[in-house]
KEKE-3310 file (N, C-alpha, C; in steps of 0.2 Angstrom, whole numbers, plus 5000, padded with zeros to 4 digits):
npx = (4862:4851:4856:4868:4862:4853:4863:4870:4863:4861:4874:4874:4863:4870:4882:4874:4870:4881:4885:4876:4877:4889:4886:4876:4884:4894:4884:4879:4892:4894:4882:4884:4896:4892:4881:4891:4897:4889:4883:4892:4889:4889:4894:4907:4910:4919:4922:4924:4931:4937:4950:4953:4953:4956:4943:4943:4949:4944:4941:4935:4931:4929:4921:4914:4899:4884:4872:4868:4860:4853:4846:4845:4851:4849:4857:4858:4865:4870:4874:4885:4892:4888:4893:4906:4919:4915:4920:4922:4927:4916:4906:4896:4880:4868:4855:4851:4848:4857:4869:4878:4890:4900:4905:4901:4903:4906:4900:4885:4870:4854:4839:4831:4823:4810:4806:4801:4789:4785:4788:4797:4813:4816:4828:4844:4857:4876:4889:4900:4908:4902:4892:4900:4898:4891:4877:4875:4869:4870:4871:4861:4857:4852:4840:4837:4833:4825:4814:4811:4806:4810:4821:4817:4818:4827:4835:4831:4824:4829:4829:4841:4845:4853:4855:4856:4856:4857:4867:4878:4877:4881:4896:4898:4897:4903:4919:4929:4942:4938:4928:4931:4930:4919:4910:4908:4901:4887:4874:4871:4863:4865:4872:4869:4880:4897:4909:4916:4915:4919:4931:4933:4930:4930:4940:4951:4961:4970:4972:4976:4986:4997:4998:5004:5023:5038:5046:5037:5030:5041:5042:5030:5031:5040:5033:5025:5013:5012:5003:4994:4976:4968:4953:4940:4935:4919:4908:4906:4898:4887:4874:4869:4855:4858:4872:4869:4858:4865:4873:4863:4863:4874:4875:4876:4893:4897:4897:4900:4896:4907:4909:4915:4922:4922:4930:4921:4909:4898:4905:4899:4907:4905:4911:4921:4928:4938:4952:4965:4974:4981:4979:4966:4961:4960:4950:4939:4936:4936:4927:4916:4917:4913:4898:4895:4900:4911:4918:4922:4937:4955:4958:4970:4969)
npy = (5111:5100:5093:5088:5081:5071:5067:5059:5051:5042:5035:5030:5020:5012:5007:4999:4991:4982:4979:4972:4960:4956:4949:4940:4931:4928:4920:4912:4906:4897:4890:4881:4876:4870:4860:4852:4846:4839:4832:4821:4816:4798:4791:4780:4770:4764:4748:4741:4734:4736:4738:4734:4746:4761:4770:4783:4777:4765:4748:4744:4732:4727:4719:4704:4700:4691:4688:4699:4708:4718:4729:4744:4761:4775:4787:4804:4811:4827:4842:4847:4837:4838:4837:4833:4818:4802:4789:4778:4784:4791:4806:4812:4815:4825:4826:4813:4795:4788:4779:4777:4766:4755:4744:4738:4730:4742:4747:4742:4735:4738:4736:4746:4748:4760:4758:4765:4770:4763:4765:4761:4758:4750:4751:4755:4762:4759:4766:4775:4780:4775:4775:4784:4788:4787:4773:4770:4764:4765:4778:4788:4796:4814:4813:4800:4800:4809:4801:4791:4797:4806:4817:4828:4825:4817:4806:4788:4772:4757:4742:4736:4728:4716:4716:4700:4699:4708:4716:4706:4711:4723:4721:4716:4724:4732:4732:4723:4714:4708:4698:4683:4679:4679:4676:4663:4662:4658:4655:4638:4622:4614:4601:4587:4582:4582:4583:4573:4565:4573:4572:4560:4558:4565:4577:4569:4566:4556:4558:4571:4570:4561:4569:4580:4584:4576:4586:4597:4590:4592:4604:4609:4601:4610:4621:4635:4630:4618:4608:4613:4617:4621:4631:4638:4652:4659:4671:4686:4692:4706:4704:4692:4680:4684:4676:4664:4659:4659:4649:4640:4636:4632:4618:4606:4608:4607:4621:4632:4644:4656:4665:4679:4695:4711:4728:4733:4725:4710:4700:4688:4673:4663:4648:4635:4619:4610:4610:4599:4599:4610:4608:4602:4611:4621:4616:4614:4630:4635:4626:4631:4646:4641:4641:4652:4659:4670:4678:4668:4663:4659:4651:4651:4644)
npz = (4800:4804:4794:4798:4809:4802:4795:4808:4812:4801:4804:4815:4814:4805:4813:4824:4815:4809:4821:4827:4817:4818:4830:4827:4820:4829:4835:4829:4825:4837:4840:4830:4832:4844:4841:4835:4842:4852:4842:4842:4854:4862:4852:4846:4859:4870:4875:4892:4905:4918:4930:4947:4958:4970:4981:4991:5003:4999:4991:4974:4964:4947:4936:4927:4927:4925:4934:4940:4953:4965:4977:4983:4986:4974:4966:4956:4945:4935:4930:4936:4928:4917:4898:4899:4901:4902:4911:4904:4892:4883:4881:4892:4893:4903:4898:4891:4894:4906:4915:4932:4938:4951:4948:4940:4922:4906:4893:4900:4901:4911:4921:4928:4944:4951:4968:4977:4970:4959:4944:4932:4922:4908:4900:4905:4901:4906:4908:4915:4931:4948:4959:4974:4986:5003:5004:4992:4976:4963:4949:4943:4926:4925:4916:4918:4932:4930:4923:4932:4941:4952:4954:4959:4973:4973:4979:4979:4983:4973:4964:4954:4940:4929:4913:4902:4888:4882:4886:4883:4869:4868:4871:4860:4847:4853:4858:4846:4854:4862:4855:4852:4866:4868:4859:4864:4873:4877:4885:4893:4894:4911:4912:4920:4933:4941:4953:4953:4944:4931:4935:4932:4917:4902:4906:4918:4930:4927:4913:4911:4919:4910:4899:4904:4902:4908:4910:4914:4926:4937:4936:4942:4955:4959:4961:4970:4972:4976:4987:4990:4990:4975:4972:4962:4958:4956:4957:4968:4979:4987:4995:5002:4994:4980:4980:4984:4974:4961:4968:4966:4952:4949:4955:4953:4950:4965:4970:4982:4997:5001:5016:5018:5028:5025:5024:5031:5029:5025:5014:4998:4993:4980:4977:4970:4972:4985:4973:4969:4956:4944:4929:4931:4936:4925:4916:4921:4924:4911:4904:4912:4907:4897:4898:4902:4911:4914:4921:4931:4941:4945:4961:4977:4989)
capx = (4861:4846:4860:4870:4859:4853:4871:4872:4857:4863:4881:4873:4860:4874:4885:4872:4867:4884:4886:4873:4878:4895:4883:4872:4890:4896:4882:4881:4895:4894:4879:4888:4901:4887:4878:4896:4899:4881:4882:4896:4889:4889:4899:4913:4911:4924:4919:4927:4928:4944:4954:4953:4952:4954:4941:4941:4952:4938:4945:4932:4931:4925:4919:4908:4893:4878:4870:4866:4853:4854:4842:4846:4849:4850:4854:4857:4870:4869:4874:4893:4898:4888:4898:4913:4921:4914:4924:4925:4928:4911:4903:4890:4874:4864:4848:4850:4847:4862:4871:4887:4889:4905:4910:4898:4907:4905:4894:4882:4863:4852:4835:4827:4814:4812:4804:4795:4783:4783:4791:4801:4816:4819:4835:4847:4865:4879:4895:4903:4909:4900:4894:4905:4892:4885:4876:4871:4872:4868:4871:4857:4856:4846:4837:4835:4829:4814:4810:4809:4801:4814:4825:4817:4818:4836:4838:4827:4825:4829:4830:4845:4845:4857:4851:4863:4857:4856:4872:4883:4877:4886:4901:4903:4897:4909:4926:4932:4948:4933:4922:4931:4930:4910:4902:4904:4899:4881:4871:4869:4861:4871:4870:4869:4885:4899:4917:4920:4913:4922:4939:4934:4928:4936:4946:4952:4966:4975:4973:4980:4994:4997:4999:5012:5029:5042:5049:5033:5029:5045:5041:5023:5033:5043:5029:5021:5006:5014:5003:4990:4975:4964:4947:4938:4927:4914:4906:4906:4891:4886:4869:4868:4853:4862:4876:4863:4855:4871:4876:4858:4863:4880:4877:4878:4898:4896:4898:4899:4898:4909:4907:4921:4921:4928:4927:4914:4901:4902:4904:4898:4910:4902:4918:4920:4933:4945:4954:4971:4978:4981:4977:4960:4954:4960:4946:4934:4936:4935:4920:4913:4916:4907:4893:4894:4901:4917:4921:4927:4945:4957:4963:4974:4968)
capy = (5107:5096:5088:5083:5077:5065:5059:5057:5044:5036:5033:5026:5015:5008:5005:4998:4987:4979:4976:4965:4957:4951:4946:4936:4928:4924:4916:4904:4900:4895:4887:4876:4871:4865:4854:4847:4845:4836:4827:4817:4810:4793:4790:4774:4769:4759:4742:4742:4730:4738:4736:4734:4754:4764:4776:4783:4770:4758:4744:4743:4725:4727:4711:4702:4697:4693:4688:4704:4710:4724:4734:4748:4769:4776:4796:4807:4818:4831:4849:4846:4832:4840:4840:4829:4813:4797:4782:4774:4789:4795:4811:4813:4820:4823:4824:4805:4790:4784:4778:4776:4759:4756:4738:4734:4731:4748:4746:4738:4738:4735:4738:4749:4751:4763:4756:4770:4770:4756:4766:4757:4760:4745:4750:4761:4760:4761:4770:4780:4774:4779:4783:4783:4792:4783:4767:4772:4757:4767:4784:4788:4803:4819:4812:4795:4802:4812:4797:4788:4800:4806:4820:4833:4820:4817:4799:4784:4765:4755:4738:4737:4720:4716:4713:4699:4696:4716:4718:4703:4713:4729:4719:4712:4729:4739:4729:4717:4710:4705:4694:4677:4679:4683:4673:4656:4661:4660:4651:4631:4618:4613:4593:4582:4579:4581:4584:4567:4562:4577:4570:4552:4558:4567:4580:4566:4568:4552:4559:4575:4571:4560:4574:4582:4582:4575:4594:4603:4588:4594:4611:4611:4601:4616:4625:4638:4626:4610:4606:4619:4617:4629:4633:4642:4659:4661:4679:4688:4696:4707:4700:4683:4681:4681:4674:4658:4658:4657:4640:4636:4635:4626:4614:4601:4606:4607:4627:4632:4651:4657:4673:4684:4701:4715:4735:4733:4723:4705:4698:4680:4672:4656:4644:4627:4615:4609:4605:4598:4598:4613:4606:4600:4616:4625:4612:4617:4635:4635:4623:4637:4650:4641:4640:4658:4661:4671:4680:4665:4664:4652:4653:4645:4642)
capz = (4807:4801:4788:4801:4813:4800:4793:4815:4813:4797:4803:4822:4813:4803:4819:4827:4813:4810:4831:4826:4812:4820:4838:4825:4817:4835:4838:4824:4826:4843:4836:4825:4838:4852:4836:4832:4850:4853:4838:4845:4862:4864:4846:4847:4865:4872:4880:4896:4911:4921:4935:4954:4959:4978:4982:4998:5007:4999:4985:4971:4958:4941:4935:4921:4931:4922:4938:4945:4955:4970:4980:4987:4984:4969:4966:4951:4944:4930:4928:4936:4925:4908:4894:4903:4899:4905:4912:4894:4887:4880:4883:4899:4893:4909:4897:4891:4902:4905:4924:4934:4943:4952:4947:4931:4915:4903:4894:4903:4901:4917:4922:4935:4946:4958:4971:4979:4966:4954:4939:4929:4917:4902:4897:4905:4899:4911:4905:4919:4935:4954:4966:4981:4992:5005:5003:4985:4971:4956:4950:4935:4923:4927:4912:4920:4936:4929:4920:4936:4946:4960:4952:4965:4979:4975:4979:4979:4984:4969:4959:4948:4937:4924:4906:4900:4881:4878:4888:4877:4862:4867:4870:4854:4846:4855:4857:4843:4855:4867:4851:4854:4871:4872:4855:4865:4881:4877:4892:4890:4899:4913:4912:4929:4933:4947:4949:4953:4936:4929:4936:4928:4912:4896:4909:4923:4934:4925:4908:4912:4919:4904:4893:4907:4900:4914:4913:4916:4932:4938:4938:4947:4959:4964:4960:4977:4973:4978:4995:4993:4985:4971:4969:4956:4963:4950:4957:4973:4980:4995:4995:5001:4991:4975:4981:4983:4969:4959:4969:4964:4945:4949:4958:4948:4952:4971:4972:4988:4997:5007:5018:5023:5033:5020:5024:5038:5028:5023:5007:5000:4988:4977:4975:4966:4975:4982:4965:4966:4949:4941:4924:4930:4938:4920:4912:4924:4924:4904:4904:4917:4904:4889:4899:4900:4917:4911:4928:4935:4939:4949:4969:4982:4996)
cpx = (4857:4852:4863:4867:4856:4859:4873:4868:4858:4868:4880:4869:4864:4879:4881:4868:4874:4887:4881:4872:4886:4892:4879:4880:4892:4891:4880:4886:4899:4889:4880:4891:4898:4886:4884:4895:4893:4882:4886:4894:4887:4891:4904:4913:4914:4920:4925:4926:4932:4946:4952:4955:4951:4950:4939:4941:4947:4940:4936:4932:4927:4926:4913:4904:4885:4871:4867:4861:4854:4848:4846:4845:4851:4850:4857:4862:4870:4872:4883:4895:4895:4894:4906:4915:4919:4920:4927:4927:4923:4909:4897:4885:4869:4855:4847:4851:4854:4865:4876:4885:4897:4909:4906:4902:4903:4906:4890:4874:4858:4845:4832:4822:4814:4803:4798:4789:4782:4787:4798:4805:4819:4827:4839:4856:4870:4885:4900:4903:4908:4895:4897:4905:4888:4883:4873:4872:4871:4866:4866:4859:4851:4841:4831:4831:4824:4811:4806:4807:4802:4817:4824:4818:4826:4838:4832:4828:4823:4830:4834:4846:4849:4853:4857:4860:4860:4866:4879:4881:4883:4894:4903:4902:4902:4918:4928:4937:4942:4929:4924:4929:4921:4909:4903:4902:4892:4879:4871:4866:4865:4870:4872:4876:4889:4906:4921:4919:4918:4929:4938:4932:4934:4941:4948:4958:4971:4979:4978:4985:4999:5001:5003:5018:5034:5044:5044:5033:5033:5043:5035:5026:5035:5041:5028:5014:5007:5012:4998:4984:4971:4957:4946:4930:4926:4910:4909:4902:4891:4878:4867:4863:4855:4869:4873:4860:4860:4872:4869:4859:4869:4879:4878:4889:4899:4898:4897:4899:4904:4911:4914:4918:4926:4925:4921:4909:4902:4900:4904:4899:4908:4909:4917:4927:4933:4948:4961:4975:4976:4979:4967:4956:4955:4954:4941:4932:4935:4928:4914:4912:4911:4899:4890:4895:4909:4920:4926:4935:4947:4960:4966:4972:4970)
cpy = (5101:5090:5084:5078:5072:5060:5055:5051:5039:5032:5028:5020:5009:5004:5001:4991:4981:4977:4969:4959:4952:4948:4939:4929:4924:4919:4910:4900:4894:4888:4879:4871:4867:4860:4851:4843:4837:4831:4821:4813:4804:4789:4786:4774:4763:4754:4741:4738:4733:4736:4737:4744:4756:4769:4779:4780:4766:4753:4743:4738:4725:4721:4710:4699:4697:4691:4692:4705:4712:4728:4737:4757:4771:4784:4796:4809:4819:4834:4850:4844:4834:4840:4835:4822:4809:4792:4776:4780:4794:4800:4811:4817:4818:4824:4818:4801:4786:4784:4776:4769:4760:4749:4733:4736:4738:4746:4739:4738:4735:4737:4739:4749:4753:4760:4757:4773:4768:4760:4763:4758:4752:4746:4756:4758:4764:4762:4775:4774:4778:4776:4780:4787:4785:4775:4767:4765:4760:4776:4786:4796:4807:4814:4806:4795:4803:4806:4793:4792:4804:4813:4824:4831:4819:4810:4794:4778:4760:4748:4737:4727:4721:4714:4709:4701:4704:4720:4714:4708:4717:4725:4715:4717:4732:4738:4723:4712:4706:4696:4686:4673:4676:4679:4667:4655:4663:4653:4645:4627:4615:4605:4591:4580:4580:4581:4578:4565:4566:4574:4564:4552:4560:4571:4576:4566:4564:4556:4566:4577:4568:4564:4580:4579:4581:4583:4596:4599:4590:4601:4612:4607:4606:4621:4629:4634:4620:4609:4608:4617:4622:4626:4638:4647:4662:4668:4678:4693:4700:4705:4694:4679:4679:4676:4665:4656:4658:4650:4635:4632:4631:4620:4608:4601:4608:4614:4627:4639:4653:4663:4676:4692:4705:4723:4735:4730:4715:4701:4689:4679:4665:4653:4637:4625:4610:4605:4605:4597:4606:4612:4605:4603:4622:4621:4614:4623:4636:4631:4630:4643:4649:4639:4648:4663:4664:4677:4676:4663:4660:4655:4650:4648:4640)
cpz = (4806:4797:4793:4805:4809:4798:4802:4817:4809:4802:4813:4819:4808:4806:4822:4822:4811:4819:4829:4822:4815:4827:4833:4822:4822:4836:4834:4825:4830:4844:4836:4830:4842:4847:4836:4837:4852:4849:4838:4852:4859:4857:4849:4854:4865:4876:4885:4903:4919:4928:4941:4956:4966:4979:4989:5004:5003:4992:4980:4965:4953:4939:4931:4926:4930:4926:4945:4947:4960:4970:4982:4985:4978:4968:4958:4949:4938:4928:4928:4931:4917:4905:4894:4902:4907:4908:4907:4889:4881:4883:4887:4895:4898:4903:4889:4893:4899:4915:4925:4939:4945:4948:4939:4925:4912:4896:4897:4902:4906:4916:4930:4937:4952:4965:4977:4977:4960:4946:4935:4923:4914:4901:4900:4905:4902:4906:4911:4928:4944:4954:4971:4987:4996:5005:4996:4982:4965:4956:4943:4931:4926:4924:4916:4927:4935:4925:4927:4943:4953:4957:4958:4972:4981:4976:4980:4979:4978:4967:4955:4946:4931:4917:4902:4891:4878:4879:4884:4870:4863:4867:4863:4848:4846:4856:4854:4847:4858:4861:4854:4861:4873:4867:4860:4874:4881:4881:4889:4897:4903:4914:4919:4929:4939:4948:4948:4945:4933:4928:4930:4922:4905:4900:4916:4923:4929:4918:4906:4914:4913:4899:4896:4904:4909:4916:4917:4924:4938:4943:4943:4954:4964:4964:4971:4979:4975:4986:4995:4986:4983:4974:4966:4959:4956:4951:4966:4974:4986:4996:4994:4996:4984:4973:4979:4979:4962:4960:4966:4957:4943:4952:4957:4949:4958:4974:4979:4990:5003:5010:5023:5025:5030:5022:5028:5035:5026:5017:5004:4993:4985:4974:4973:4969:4980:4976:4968:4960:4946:4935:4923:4932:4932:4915:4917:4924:4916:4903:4906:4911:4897:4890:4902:4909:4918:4917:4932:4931:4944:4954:4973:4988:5000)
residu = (UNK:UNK:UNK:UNK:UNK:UNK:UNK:UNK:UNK:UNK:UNK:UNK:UNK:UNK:UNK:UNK:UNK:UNK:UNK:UNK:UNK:UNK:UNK:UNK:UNK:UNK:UNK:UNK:UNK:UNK:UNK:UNK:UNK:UNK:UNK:UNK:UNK:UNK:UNK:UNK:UNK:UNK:UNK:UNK:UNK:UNK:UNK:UNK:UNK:UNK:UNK:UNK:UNK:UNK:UNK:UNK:UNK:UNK:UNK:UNK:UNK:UNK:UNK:UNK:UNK:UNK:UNK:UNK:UNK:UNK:UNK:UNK:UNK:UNK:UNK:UNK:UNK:UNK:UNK:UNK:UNK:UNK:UNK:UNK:UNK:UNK:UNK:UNK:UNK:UNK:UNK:UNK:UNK:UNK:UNK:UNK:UNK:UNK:UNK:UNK:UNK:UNK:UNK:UNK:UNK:UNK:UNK:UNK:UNK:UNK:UNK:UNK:UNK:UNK:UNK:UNK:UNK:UNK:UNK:UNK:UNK:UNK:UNK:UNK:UNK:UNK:UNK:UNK:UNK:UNK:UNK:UNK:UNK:UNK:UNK:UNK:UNK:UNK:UNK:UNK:UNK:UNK:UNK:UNK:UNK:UNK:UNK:UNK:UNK:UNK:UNK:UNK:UNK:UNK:UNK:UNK:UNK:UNK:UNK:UNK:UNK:UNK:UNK:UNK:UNK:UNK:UNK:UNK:UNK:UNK:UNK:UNK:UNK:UNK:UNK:UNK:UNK:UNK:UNK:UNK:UNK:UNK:UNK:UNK:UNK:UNK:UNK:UNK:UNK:UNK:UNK:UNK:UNK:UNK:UNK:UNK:UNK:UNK:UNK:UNK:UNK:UNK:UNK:UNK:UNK:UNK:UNK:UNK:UNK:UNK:UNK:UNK:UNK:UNK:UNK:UNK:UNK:UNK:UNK:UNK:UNK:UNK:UNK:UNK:UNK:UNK:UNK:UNK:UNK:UNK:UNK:UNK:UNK:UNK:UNK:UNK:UNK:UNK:UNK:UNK:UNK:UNK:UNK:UNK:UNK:UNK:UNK:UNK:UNK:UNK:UNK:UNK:UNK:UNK:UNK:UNK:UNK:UNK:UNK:UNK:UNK:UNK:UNK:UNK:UNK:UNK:UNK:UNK:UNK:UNK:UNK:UNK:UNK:UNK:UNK:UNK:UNK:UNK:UNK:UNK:UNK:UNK:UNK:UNK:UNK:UNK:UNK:UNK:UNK:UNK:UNK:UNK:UNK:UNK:UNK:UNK:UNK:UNK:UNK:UNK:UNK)
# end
């Protein structure tokens, strides 16, 4: 009786000890997986500027704008989107500073400051795309929260500024198609000048038609542009503000801003014109970008 009752201890201490041998196996190699897992966030991230997009009835304009700067709300998000593919296609980790903007290129690098109590975040790298609550303008990591001081408050009055030099890097880090685009739009002095000058200089109106072929003058003839003329919208802002402090830096090309009424709120477009000549506002708009203002794009008006 004694004999048994021991072979009944061996043969439970033996059950009991491989249970735990295959709970210690599972758990390694569950282990393993999270570290592989982990050890992939934020590996090859796509540089991304992308498309006009509807959220909520509401149209949202992704655009290079190294002229940023916005006040307003700022909240958080974590625990939902752990683990979850970004907007570029990187992995969300809510513990490191990272943020969702609706319309800033991806990656983006900006600086914060929360307003409520002066704390300040250097560098927080935008990858994901939100928020679309509210009046918010920046959605940060849990991470980036508790840095700046809000996480249990939930939303806070912010600062968001664009960092250009740190923000061209990633662009030329992150997408080779983009590099020709971005090495020569590095800032320059804008020289005193003017568009009449412009016209009678090296791209003037005579010269450029010149270098129209009979065929081509033909065709802008029966072009949809024939009567109408462009201009060249270099950003567009909802705080006037920077909208003005943009035409401060052109003025030299007699920018101008002009405020329309979009979605209940109203928005203030900085414009260069009227050009007549297609040719003369495709030298204007190229000039514009080698002076590092690679947003603008051409309009009929």
């Amino acid at each position: 009786m004694k004999l048994n009752r021991i072979s009944f201890l061996l043969k439970s201490f033996v059950t009991m000890l491989l249970f735990s041998l295959v709970l210690s196996c599972s758990e390694t190699t569950f282990l393993v997986n999270s570290a592989k897992r982990i050890g992939s966030w934020g590996d090859e991230p796509i540089y991304k500027v992308g498309t006009p997009y509807k959220i909520n009835g509401k149209w949202y304009y992704p655009a290079v704008d190294y002229n940023y700067v916005e006040v307003g709300i700022a909240s958080w998000y974590g625990p939902g989107f752990h683990g979850k593919k970004t907007a570029n296609g990187e992995i969300f980790n809510q513990n490191k500073i990272s943020a969702a903007h609706r319309t800033l290129p991806m990656p983006s690098i900006v600086k914060v400051t929360n307003l409520d109590n002066g704390k300040v975040l250097e560098r927080v790298r935008i990858n994901d795309r939100g928020p679309f609550a509210g009046n918010r303008i920046i959605d940060l990591s849990k991470k980036a929260a508790q840095e700046l001081g809000f996480v249990n408050i939930g939303t806070a009055k912010v600062r968001v500024e664009i960092l250009e030099d740190e923000s061209r890097k990633h662009v030329l880090q992150n997408n080779t198609n983009k590099i020709m685009q971005v090495e020569s739009a590095k800032i320059k002095e804008i020289k005193k000048t003017n568009l009449k000058e412009i016209s009678d200089g090296n791209i003037s109106n005579s010269k450029i038609q010149n270098q129209i072929s009979s065929k081509e003058k033909l065709t802008q003839e029966n072009s949809i542009l024939k009567d109408k003329s462009l201009a060249i919208q270099v950003g567009a802002f909802t705080d006037h503000r920077n909208a003005k402090s943009l035409t401060n830096k052109l003025s030299d090309f007699k920018a101008y801003i002009e405020r329309t009424f979009v979605n209940n709120k109203y928005l203030y477009r900085v414009r260069i014109g009227p050009i007549d000549n297609l040719g003369l506002a495709e030298k204007i708009k190229n000039k514009l970008f080698d002076l590092g203002f690679t947003a603008s794009h051409l309009i009929v008006n």
